[in-house]
C-alpha positions as CSV (number, residue, x, y, z in Angstrom):
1,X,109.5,-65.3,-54.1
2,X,110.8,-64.2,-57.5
3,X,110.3,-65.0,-61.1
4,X,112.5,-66.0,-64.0
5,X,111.3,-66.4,-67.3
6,X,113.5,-69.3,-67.9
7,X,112.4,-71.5,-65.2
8,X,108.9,-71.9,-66.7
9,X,107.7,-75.5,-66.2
10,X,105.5,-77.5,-69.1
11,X,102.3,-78.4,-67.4
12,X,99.5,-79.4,-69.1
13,X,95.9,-79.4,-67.3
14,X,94.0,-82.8,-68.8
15,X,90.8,-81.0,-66.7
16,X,87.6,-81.0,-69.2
17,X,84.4,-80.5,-67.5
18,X,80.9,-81.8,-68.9
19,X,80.4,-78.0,-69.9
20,X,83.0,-77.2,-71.7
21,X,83.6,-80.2,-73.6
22,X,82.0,-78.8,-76.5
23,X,84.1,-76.3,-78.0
24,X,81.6,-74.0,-79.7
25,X,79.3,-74.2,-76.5
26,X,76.6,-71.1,-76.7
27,X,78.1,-68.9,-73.4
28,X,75.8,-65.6,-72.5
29,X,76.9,-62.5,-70.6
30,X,80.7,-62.9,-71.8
31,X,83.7,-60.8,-70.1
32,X,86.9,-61.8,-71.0
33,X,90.7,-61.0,-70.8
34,X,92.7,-62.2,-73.7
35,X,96.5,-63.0,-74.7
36,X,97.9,-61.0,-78.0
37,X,101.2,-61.8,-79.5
38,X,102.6,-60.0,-82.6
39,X,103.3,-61.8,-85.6
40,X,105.6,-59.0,-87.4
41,X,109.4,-59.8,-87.1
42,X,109.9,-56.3,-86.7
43,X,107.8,-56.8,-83.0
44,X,109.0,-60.2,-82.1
45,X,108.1,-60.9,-78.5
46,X,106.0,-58.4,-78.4
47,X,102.3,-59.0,-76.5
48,X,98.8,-57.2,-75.4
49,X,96.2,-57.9,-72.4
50,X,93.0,-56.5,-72.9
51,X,89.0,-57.1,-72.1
52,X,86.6,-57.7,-74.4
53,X,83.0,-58.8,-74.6
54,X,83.2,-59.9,-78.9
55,X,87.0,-61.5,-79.4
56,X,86.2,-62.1,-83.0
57,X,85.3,-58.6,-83.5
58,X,87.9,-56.7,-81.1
59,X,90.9,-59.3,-83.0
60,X,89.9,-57.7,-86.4
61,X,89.5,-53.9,-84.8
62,X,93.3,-55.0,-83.1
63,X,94.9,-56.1,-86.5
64,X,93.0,-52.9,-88.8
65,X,94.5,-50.5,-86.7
66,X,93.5,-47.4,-84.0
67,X,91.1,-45.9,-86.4
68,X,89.0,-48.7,-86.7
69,X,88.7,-49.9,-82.8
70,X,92.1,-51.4,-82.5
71,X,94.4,-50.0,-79.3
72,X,96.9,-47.7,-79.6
73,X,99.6,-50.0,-78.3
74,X,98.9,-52.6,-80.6
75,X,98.2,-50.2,-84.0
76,X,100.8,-51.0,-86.5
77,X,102.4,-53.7,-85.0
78,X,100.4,-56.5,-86.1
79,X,99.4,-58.8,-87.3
80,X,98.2,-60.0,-84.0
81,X,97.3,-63.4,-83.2
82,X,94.9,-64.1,-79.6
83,X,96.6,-66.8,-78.2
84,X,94.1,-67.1,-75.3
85,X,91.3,-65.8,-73.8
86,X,90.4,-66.4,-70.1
87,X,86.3,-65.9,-69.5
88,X,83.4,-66.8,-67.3
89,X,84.1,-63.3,-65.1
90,X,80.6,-62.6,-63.1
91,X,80.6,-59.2,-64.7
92,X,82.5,-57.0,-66.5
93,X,84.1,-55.0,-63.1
94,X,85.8,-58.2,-62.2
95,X,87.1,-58.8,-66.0
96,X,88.3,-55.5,-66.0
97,X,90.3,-56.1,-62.7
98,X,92.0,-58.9,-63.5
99,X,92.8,-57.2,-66.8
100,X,94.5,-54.1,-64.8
101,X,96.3,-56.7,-62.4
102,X,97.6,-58.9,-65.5
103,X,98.6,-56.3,-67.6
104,X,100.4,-55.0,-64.1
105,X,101.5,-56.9,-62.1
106,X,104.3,-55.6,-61.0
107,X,101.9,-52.7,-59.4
108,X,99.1,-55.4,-58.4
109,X,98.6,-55.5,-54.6
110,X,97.5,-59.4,-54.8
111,X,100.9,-60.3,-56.5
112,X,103.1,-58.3,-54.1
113,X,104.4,-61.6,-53.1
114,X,106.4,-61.8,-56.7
115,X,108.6,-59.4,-55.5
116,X,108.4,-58.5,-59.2
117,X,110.9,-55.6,-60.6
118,X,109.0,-52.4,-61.7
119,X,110.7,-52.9,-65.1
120,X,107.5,-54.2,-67.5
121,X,108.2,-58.0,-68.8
122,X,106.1,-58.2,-72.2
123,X,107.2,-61.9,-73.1
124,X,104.7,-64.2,-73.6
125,X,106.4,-66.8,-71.4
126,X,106.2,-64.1,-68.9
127,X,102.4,-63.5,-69.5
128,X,101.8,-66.6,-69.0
129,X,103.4,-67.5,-66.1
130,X,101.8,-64.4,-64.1
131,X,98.4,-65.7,-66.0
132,X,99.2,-69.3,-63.8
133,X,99.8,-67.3,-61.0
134,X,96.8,-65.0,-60.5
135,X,94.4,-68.2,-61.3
136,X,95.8,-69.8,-58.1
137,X,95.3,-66.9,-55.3
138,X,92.4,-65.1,-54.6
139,X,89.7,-63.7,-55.2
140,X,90.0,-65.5,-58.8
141,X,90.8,-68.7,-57.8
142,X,87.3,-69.0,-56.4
143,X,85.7,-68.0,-59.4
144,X,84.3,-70.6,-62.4
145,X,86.5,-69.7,-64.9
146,X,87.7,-71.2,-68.5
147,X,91.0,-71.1,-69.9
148,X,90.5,-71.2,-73.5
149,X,93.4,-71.5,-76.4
150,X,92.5,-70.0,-79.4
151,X,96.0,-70.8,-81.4
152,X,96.7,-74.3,-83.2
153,X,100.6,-73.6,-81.5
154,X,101.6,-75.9,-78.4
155,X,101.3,-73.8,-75.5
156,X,101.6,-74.5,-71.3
157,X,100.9,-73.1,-68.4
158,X,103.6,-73.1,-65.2
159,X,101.1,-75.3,-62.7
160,X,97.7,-76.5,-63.1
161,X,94.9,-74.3,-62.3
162,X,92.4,-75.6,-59.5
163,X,90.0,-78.3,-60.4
164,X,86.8,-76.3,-61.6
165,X,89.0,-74.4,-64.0
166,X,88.7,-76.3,-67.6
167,X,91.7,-75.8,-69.8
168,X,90.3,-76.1,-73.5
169,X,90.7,-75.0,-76.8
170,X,88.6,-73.7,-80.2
171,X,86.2,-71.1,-81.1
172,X,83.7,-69.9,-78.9
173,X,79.8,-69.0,-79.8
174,X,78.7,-66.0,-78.0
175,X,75.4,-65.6,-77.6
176,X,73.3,-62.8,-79.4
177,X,71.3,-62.4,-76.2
178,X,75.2,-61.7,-74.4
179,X,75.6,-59.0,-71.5
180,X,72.1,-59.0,-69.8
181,X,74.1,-58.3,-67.0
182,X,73.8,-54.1,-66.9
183,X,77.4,-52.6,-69.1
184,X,78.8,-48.7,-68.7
185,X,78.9,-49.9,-71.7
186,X,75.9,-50.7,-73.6
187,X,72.6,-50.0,-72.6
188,X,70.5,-53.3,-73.1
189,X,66.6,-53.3,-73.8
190,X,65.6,-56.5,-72.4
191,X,62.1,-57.8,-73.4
192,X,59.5,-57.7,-71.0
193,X,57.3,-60.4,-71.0
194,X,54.0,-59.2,-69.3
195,X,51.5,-61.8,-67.2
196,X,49.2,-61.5,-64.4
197,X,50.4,-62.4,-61.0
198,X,48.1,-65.6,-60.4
199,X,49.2,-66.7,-64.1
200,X,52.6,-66.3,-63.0
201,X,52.7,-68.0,-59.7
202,X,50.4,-71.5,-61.0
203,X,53.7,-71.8,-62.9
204,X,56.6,-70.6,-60.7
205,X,58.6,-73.7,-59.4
206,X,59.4,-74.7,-55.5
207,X,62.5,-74.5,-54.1
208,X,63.7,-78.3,-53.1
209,X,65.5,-76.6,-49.7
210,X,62.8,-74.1,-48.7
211,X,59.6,-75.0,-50.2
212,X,58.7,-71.7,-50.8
213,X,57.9,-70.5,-55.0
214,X,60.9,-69.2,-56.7
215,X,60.6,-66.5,-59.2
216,X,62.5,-66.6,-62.3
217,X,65.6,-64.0,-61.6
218,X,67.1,-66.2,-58.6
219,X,66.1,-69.5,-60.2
220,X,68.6,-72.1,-60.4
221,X,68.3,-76.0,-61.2
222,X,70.7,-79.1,-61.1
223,X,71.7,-79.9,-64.4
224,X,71.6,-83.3,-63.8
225,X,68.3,-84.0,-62.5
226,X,66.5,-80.4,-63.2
227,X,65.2,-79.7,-59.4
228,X,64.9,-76.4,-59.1
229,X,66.3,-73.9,-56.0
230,X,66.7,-70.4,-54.5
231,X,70.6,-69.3,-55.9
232,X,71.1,-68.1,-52.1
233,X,69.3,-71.7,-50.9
234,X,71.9,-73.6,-52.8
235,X,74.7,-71.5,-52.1
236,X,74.5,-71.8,-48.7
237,X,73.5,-75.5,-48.7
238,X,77.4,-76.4,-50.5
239,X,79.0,-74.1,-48.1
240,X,77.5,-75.5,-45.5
241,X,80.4,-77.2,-44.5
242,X,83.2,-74.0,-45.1
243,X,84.6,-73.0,-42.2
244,X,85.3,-69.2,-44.2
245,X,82.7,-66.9,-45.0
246,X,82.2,-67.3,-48.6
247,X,79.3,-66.7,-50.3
248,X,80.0,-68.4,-54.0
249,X,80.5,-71.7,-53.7
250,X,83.1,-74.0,-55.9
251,X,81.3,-76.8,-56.1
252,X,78.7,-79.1,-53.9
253,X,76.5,-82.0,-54.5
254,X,72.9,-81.5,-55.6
255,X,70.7,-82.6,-52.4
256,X,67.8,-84.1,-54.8
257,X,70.2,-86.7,-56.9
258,X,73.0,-86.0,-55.2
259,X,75.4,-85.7,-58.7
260,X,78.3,-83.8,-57.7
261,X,78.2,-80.7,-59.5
262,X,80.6,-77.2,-60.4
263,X,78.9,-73.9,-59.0
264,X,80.1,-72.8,-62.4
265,X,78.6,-75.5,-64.2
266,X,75.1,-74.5,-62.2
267,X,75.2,-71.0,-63.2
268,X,76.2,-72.0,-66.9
269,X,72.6,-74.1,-67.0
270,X,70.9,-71.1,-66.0
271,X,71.8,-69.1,-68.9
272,X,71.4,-71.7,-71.5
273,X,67.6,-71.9,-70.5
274,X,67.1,-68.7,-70.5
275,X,68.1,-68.1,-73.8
276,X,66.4,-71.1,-75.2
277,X,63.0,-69.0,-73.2
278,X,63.9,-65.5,-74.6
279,X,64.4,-67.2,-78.7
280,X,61.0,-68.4,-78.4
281,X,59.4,-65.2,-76.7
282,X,61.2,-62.2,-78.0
283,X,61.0,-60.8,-81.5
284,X,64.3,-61.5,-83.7
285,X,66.6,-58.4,-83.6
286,X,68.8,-56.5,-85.9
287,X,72.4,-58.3,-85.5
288,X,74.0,-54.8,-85.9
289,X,72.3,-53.7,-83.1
290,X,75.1,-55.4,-80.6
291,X,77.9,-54.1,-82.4
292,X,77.6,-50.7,-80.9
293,X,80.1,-51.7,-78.2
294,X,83.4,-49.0,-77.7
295,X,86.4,-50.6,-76.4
């Protein structure tokens, strides 16, 4: 198989999910890969993948320049518009992955299959058509991720992504209490909320699957109905059925209401509670305290 630029096909995905309906939806622990293209006629056709955990911030440092954040590829050749921003990576090693395999795939083993020429493409038609391929094999096809366009321009991709995959547009409100999940780069002083043991168990929940007490770090509940299970319980109980050896499921139906539901959707829940539990335990913090990320 082999790719031309001009046989790029105009597909739309209609896909919304309950979840991402809202544009400026709160989203904790964010990793994402985004989509630059230059705006200066001097650089026309000229793009930039990169990772980020703060697009509003790493645009600006991308636009002032190497000396204020910005990469050295894209210093000077601005200004640089994000056209898109792929997120919802489980950490920031898988981000930074699919990052390396977008920005090459011509040396990606998982898009061997291109037969791609070792010559870079920078297009943004290009971009995008190896973006619309890498969201349909694995391991990212499995994962709950969100295609989000950030310019007002008409954009497609080449095919539809799978179904738990929401296509959608506007900004995005990251959450101050983002990357809880441990970074090489930041260091993240968590609040510790101190109780005795007997305190804490009179008010730990029951799994619905196992009946046993389930502490708050593995915690999961349906969105739907609120029922509350082991994350390893419920994985298992939607794969149930798989005949491969996964261990993250896609989606599955919730075995209290029985609401079909997106693991992604599940996971999503999990962090929205917890930050609505941390704002009314923890002390407010100094905003400038989580700008002390390097890129």
């Amino acid at each position: 198989m082999s790719f031309d630029e001009t046989s790029m096909v105009s597909i739309d995905n209609p896909l919304q999910t309950s979840f991402n309906q809202i544009a400026d939806v709160e989203v904790e622990n964010f990793f994402g890969c985004y989509l630059l293209n230059s705006l200066n006629p001097k650089c026309k056709g000229r793009t930039y993948i990169g990772f980020t955990v703060n697009l509003n911030r790493r645009i600006k440092q991308h636009n002032k320049g190497k000396d204020f954040g910005g990469a050295k590829r894209t210093s000077g050749k601005g200004p640089w518009e994000m056209v898109l921003i792929v997120h919802g990576f489980p950490n920031e090693i898988s981000a930074l992955r699919f990052e390396w395999a977008w920005q090459n795939p011509e040396q990606s083993v998982r898009l061997k299959h291109l037969n791609l020429p070792k010559t870079k493409r920078t297009s943004l038609k290009f971009k995008l058509q190896i973006l619309a391929e890498m969201l349909s094999i694995g391991p990212w096809t499995r994962l709950p991720l969100t295609i989000r366009w950030l310019t007002d321009k008409k954009q497609t991709l080449e095919r539809i992504p799978p179904f738990h995959m929401p296509i959608t547009s506007g900004p995005i409100n990251i959450s101050k209490h983002t990357n809880t999940i441990p970074s090489k780069r930041k260091k993240v002083n968590n609040p510790v909320i101190t109780t005795t043991t007997t305190e804490a168990s009179k008010s730990l929940p029951t799994c619905h699957l196992c009946i046993d007490l389930v502490q708050p770090s593995v915690n999961v509940s349906c969105p739907k109905c609120s029922i509350s299970f082991h994350i390893i319980c419920l994985s298992k109980y939607f794969l149930r059925n798989s005949q491969q050896h996964y261990i993250i499921p896609i989606d599955g139906s919730c075995p209290s209401c029985q609401k079909d539901l997106l693991w992604g959707e599940i996971i999503q829940n999990k962090y929205q509670n917890r930050s609505l539990t941390l704002a009314e335990t923890s002390p407010s913090t100094d905003e400038s305290e989580n700008e002390g990320i390097l890129l």
